[in-house]
N, C-alpha and C positions, 0 to 999 in steps of 0.2 A: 470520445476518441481516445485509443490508448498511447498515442505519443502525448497527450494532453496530462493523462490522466499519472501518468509515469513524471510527467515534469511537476504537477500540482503536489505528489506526493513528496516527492525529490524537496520541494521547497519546503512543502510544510513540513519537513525530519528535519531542516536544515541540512540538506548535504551535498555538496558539491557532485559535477558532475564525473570530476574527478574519484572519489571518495564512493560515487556509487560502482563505477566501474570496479574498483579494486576489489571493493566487495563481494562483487558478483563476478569477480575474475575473468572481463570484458576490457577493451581500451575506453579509454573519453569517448573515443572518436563512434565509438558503438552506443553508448550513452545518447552522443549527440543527434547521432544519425536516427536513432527512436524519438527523441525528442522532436526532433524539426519534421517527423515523418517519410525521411528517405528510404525508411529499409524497418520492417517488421522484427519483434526479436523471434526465436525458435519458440516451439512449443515447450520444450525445456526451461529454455532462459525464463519464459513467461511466467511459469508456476518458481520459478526460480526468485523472480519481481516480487509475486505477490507474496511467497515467506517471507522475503526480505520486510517488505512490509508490513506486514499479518493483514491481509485482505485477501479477497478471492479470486481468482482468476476472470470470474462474471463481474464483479468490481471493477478491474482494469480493462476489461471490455466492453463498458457502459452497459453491460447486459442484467445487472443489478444494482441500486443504487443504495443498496443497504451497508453500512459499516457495521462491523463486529467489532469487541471488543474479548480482548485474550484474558482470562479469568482463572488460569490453571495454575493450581497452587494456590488460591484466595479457600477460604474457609464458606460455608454455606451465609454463614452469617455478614460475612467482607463483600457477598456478592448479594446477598440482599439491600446492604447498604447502597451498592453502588445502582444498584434498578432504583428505591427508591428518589436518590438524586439523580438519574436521567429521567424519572418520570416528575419530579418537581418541576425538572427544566424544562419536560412538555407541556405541565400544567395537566397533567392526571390527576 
């Protein structure tokens, strides 16, 4: 669910829901209202969210369950490293 999905991300940054609105230059009270699921945000706002957070807009719509990770600007070698320790952590 994307009011779900918007609150778990919200928590996991640590950031208020204050703090998200500013950023996204929305009130709390818009924040809040996606949160609790009163009111949808715009198609705008939505890909607005998922910059905010570097995920996809299929992410926030439970319609992918894959996370990326942002790797621009790492060296070919910085980003081999880091495949190699998520595939440790899968046990590849």
């Amino acid at each position: 669910m994307l009011n779900e999905n918007i609150k778990r991300l919200r928590l996991s940054n640590n950031i208020t829901q204050v703090e998200l609105a500013e950023r996204l230059g929305v009130s709390k009270q818009c924040v809040s209202n996606w949160e609790n699921d009163y009111i949808q945000p715009s198609i705008d706002m939505l890909v607005k969210i998922a910059k905010f957070f570097k995920v996809s807009t299929d992410f926030l719509l439970d319609l992918d369950d894959k996370t990326t990770l942002d790797v621009t600007g790492l060296s070919q070698t910085e980003i081999a490293h880091i495949r190699q320790i998520v595939d440790d952590i899968l046990g590849k």
